[in-house]
N, C-alpha and C positions, 0 to 999 in steps of 0.2 A: 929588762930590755923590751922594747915596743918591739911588738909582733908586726907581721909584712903588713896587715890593713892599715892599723897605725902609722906606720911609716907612710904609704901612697897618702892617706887622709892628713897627716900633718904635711908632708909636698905639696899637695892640692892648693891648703890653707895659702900655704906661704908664695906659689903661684899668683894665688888670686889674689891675694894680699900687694905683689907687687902689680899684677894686673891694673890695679884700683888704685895705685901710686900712678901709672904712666894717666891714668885716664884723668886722675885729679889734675895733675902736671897738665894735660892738653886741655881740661875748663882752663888755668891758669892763662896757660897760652895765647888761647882763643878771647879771651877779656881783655889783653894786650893789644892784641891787634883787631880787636873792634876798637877801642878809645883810639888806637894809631888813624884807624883809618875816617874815625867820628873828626876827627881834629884833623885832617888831611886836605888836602886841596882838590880832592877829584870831583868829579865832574857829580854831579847830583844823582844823576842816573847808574854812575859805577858804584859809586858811595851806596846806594840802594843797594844794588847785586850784590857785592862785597859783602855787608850786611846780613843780607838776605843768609849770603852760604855760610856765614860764619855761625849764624843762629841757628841753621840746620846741619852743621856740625855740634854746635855745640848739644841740640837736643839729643842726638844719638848718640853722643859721648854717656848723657846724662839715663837717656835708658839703659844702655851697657850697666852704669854705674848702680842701677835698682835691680838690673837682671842678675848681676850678680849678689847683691847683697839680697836677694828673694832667694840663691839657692840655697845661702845659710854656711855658704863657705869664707864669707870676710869674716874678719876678728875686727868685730864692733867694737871692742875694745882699746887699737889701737889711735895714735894721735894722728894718724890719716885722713882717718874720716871726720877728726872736727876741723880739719881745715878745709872743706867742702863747701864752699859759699855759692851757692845756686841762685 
């Protein structure tokens, strides 16, 4: 039987394991709706800004993504992280 560390430290895992799912999930997103809005009719200037926020989301999804896997709590392991397309 896992002892109580074991147990918090396999939660942790599985936590940040799904953490690293939502975060994959919003790069996904965010690639979506940059081609929607590359292929859109707005205005040159929105189409910029739009842009603009979408790539400064997506960088900070993408640090999340290293900060966690630098603390050694993802399961490199799983098929999560080879669908990671950066």
């Amino acid at each position: 039987m896992l002892d109580v560390s074991d147990r918090i430290i396999s939660r942790a895992t599985d936590l940040t394991n799904l953490l690293m799912l939502k975060y994959i999930t919003m790069l996904e997103d965010l690639k979506v709706y940059e081609a929607e809005v590359e292929s859109s009719d707005m205005s040159p200037e929105d189409k910029e800004a739009t842009l603009s926020m979408i790539n400064l989301l997506k960088n900070i999804v993408i640090k999340e993504i290293y900060s966690l896997a630098a603390e050694g709590l993802f399961n490199t392991g799983s098929a999560q992280q080879d669908s990671v397309a950066l």
